[in-house]
Backbone bond lengths (Angstrom), bond angles and torsions (degrees), N, CA, C in turn:
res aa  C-N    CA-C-N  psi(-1)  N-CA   C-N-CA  omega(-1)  CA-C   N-CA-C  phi
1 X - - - 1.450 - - 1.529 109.17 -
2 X 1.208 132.71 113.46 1.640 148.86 158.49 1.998 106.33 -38.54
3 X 1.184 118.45 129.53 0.722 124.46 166.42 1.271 126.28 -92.18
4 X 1.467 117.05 119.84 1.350 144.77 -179.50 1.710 114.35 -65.55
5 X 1.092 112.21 110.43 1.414 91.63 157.21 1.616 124.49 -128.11
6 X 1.483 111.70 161.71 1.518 125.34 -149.21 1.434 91.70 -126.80
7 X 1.129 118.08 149.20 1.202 152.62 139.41 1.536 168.95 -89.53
8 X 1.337 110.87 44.76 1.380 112.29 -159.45 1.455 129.16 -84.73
9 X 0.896 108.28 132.20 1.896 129.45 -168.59 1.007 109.27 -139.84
10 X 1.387 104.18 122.06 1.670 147.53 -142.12 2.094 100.37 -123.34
11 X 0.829 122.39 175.92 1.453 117.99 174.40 1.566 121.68 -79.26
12 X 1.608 107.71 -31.77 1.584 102.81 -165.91 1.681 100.03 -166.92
13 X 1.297 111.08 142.47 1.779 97.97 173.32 2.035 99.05 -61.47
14 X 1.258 79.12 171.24 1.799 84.85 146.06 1.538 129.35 -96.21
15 X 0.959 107.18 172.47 1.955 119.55 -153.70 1.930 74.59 -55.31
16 X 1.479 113.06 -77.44 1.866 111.76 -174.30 1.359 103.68 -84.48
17 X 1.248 125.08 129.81 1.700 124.97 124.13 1.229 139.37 -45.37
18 X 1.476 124.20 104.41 1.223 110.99 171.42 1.583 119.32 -126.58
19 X 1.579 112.01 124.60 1.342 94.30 -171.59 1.231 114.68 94.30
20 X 1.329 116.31 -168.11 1.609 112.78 163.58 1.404 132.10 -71.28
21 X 1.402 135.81 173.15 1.227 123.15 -166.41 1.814 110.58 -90.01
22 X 1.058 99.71 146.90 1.760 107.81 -159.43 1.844 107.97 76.11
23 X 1.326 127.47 7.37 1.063 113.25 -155.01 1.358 106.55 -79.58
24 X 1.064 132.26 18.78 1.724 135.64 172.03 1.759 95.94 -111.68
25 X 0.574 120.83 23.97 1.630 127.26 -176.57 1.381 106.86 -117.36
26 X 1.736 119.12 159.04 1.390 115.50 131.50 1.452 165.20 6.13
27 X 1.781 78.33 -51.79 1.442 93.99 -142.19 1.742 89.07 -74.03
28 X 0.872 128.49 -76.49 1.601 127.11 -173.45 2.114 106.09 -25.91
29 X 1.280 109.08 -51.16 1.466 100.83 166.72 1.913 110.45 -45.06
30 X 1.370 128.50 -74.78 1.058 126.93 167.83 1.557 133.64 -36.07
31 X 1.745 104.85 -29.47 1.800 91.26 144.70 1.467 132.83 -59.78
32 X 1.744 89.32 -55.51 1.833 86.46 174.93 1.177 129.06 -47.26
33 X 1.382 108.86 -30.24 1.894 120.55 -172.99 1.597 98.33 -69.82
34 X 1.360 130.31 21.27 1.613 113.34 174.23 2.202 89.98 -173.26
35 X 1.251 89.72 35.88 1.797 110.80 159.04 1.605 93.42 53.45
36 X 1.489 120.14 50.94 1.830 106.80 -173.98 2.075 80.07 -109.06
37 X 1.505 123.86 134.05 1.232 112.14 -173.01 1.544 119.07 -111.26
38 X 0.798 140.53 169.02 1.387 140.14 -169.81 1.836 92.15 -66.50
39 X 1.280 134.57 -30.88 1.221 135.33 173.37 1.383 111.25 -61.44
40 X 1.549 133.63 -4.46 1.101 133.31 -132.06 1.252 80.15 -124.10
41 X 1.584 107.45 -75.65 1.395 145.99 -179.28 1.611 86.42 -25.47
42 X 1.718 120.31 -91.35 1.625 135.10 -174.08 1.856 94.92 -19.35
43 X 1.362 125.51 -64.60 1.618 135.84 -157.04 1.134 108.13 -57.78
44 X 1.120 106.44 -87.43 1.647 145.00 158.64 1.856 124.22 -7.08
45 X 1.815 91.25 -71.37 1.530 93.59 -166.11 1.132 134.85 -112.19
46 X 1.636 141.47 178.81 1.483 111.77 -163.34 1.391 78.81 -151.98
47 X 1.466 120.34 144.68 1.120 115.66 -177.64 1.915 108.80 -130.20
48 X 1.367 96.49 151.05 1.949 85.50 -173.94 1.838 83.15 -158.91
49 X 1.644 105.44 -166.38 1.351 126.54 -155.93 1.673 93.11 -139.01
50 X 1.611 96.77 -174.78 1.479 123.73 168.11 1.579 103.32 -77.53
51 X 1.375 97.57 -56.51 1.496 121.91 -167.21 1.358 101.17 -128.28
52 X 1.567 100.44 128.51 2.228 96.85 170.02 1.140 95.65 -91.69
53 X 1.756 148.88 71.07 1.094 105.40 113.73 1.773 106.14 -149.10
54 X 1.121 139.82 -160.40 1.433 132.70 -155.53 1.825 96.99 -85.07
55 X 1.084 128.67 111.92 1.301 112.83 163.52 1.514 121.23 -73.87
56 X 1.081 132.23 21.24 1.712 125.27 162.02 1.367 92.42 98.36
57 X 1.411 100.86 171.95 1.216 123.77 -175.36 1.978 106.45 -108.65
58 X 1.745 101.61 145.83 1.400 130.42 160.02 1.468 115.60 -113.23
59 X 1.615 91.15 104.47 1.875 89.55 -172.59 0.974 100.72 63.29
60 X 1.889 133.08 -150.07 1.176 156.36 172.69 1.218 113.43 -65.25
61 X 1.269 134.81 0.27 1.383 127.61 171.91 1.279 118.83 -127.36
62 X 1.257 126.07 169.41 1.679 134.47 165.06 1.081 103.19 -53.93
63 X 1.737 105.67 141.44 1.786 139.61 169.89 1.599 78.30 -38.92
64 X 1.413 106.51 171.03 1.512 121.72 128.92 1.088 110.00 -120.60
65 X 1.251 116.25 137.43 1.754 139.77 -161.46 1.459 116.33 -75.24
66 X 1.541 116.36 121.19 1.528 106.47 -166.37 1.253 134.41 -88.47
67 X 0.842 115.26 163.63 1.453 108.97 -168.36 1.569 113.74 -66.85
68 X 1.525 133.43 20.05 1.057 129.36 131.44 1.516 128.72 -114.37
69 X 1.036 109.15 11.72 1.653 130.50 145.19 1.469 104.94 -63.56
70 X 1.036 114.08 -79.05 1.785 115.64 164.81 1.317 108.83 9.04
71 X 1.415 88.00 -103.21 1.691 133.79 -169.11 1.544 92.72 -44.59
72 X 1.567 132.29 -44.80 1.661 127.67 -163.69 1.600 75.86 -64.09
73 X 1.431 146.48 -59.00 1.567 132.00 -109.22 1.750 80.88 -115.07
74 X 1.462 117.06 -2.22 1.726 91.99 -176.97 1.230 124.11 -69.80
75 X 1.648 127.69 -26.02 0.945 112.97 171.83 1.921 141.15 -55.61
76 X 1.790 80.64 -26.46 1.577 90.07 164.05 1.122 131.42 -81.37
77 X 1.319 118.90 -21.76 2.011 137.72 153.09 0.924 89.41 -44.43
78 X 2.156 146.02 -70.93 0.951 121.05 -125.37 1.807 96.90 -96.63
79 X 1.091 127.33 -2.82 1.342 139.58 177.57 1.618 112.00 -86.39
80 X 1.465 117.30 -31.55 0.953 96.91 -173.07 1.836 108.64 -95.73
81 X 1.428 104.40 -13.38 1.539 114.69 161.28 1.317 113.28 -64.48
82 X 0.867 131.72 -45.27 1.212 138.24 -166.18 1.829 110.68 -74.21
83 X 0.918 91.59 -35.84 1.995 111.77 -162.88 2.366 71.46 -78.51
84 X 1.294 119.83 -82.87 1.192 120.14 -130.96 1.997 86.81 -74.55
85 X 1.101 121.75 -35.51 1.770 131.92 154.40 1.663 89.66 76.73
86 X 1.294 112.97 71.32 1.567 128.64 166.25 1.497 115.36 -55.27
87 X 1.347 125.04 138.64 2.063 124.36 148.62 1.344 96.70 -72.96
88 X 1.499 137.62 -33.25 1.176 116.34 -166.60 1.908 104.57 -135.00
89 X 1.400 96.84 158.55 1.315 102.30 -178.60 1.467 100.10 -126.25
90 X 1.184 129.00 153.88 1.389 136.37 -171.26 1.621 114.51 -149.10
91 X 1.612 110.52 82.71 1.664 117.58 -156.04 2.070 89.06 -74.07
92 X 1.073 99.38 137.33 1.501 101.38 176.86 2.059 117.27 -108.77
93 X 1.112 102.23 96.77 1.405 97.94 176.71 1.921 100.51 116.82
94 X 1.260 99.11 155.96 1.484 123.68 174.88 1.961 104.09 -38.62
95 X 1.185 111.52 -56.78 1.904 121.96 -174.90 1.269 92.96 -59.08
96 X 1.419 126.95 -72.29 1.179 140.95 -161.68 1.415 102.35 -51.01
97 X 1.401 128.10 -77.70 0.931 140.51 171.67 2.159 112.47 -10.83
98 X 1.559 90.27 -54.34 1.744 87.95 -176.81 0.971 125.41 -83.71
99 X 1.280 129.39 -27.42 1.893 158.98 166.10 1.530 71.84 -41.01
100 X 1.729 113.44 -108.53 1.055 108.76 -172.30 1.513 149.85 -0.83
101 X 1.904 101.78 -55.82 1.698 93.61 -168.95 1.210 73.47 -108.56
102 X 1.342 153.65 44.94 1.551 131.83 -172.26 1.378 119.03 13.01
103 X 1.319 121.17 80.53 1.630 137.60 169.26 1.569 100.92 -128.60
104 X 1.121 78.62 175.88 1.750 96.52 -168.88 1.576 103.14 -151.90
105 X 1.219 131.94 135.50 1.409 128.60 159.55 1.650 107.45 82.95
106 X 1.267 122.73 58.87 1.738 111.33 -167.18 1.143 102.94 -149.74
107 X 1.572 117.61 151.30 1.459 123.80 163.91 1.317 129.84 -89.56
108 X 1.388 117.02 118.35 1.376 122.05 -179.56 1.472 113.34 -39.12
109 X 0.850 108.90 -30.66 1.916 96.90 174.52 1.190 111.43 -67.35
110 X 1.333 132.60 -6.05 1.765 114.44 -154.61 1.900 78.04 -125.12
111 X 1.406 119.95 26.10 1.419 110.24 166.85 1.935 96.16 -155.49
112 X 0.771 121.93 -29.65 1.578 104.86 170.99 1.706 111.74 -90.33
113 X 1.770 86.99 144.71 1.772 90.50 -149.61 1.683 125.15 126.87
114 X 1.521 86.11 -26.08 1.589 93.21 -156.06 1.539 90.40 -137.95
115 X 1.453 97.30 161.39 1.793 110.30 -168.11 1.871 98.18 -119.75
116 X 1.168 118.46 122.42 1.223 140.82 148.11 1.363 113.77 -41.15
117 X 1.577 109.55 154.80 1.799 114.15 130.82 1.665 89.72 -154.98
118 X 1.571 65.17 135.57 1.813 95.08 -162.84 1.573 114.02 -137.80
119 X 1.069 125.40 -169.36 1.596 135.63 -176.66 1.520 87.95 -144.59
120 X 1.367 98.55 85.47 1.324 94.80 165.09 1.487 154.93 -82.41
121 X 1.540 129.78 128.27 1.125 136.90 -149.57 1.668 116.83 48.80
122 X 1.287 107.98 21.11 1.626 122.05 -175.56 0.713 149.24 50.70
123 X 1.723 101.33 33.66 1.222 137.98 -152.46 1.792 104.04 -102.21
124 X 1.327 138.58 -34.27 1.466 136.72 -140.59 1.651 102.74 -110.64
125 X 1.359 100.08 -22.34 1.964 98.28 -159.56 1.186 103.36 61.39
126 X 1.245 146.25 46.59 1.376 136.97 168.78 1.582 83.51 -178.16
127 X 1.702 91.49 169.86 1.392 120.27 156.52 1.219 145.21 -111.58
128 X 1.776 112.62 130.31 1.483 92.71 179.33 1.623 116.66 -134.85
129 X 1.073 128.74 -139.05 1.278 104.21 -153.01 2.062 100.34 -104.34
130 X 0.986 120.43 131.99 1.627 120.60 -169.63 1.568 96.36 -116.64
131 X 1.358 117.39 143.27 1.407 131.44 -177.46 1.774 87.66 -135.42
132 X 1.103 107.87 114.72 1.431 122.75 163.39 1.715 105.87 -64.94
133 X 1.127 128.21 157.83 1.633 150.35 171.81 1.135 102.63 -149.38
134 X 1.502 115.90 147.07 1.426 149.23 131.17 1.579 110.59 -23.94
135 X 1.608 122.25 135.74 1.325 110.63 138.56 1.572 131.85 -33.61
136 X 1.014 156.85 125.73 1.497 148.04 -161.04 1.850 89.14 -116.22
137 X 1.799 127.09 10.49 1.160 96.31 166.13 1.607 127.63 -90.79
138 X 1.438 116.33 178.78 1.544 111.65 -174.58 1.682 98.43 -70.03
139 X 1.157 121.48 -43.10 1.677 124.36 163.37 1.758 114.29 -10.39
140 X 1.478 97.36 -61.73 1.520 111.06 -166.35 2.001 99.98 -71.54
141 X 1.142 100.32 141.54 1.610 134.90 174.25 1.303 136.33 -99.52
142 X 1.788 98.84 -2.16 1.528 122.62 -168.93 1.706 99.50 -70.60
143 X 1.137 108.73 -83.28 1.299 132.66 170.30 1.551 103.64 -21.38
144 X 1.263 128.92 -19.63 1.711 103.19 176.26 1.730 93.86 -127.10
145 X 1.467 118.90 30.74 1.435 99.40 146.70 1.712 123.58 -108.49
146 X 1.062 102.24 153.36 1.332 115.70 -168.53 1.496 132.98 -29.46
147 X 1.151 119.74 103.66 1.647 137.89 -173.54 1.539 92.50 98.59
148 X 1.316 147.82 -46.05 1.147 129.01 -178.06 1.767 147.39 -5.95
149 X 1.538 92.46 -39.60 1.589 123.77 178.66 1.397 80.65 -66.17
150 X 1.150 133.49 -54.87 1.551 124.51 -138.30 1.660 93.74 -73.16
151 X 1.607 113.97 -50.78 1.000 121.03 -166.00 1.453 112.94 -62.86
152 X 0.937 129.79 -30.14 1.304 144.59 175.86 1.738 106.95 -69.02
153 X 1.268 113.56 -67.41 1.253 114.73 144.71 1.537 133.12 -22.36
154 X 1.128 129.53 -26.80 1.652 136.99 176.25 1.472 85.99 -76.81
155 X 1.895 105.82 -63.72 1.281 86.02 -154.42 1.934 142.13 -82.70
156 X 1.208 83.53 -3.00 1.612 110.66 150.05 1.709 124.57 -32.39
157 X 1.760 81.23 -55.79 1.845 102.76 179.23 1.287 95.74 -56.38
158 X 1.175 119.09 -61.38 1.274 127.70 -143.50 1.914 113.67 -62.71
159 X 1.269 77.44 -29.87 1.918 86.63 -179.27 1.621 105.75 -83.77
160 X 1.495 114.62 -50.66 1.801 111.64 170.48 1.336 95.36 -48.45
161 X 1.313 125.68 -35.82 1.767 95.09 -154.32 1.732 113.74 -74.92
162 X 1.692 93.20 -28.26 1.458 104.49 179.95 1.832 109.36 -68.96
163 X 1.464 120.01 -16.61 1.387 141.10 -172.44 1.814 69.08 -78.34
164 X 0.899 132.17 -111.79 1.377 142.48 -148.16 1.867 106.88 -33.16
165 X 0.745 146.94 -42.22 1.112 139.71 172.73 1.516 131.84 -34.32
């Protein structure tokens, strides 16, 4: 079996790291929920941001990072894509999500679930294959509206299946 590797980039670390990256999140539960293993995760995946480092807090939650925050940190997006040279990209969250397919104005349901091929964040001159995700933080509200699980669920498949190949 050829080893796959993935890529997911999320908008921003959090203010601390602890553990692995996203590891106060979901997201590692939602591997296990479709047998993807922390052995998998170590081989397999590479994880990065919009921006490496915490943009501060709004109220009780993280900045969201601006769109010349972005643009300052792309060159290091495009280095660290480039350096780790993914088949798949996996934009994590609403920001991520648009950087990525370059959209503007859209609902995560009518793109998580479903597999891309894209040039992502416009970085490759080519295309390759993008699996949209959910935020995986407790913050996000996506995940418990209706059919969502499911959708989220597709796209789960979609990354084991490319794991299986």
């Amino acid at each position: 079996m050829q080893k796959v590797k993935i890529i997911f980039i999320g908008q921003a670390p959090p203010k601390t790291i602890r553990g692995r990256p996203f590891g106060r999140s979901a997201l590692y539960k939602w591997f296990e929920s479709v047998g993807i293993t922390l052995d998998v995760v170590d081989e397999c995946f590479e994880f990065g941001a919009l921006i490496d480092y915490f943009p501060g807090l709004k109220g009780k939650s993280h900045a969201i990072p601006t769109i010349e925050q972005i643009n300052e940190a792309r060159p290091r997006l495009k280095e660290q894509l480039l350096k780790f040279n993914p088949q798949i990209v996996v934009p994590i969250g609403k920001l991520s999500i648009g950087e990525c397919l370059d959209i503007e104005n859209f609902n995560l349901s009518d793109y998580i679930g479903k597999e891309f091929s894209a040039d992502p964040y416009k970085i490759f001159d080519r295309n390759l294959v993008v699996i949209p995700f959910p935020h995986p933080s407790g913050a996000s509200t996506w995940i418990y509206q209706k059919g969502n699980k499911e959708l989220l669920n597709k796209a789960l498949k979609l990354i084991n299946d490319h794991l299986q190949i």
